[in-house]
C-alpha positions in Angstrom: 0.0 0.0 0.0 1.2 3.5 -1.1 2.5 5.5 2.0 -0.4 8.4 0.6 -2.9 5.7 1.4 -1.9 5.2 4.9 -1.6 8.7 5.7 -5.0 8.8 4.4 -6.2 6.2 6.5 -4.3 7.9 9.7 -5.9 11.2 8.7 -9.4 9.2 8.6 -8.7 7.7 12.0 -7.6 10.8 13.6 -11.4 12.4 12.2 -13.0 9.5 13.5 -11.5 9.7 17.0 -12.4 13.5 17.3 -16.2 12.3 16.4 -15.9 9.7 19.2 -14.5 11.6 21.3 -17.2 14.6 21.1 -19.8 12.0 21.0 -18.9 10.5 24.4 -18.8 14.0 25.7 -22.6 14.4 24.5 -23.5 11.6 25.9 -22.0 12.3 29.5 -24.6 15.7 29.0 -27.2 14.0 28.1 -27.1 11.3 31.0 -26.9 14.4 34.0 -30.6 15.5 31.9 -33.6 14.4 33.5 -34.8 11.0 31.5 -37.6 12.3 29.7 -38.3 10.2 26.6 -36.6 12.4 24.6 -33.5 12.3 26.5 -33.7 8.5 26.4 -34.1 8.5 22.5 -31.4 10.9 21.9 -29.0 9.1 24.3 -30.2 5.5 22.4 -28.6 7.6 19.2 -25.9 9.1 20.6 -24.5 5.4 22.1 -25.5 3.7 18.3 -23.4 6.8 17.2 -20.2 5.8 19.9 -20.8 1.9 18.3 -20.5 2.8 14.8 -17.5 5.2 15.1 -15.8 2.7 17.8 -16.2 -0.2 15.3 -14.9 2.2 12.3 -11.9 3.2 14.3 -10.9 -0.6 14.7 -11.1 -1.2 11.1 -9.0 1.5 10.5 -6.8 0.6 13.1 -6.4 -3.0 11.6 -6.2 -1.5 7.7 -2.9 0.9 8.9 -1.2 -1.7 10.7 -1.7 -4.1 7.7 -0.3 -1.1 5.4 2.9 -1.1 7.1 
C-alpha cells in the first residue's frame, strides 16, 4: 500500500476519534438530563453513534497496521 494511502487512513482515523470523542462528551450531558423520553431517544442515538464510530476506528486501526 502507497504511503499516501496510509496517511490517508491515519488522517481518517484521527477524524473518527475526534467524532468519538465529542460524541462521548454528548452523551456524558445527556445522562446528568432528566430521563424524559426524549432524552432516552437521543441518548439510544448518541451510544448507536459511539458503536459505529468505535467499530470504524478498529477497522481503521487494523487496515494501517496491515499497510505497514
Amino acid at each position: 500500500m502507497c504511503s499516501m494511502d496510509r496517511q490517508a487512513l491515519i488522517a481518517r482515523k484521527h477524524e473518527v476519534r475526534r467524532r468519538l470523542e465529542r460524541a462521548q462528551r454528548e452523551l456524558e450531558q445527556l445522562q446528568t438530563l432528566p430521563p424524559t423520553w426524549r432524552t432516552r431517544r437521543r441518548i439510544g442515538g448518541v451510544q448507536q453513534a459511539i458503536d459505529r464510530l468505535m467499530a470504524e476506528e478498529h477497522t481503521l486501526r487494523l487496515a494501517i497496521d496491515r499497510s505497514s
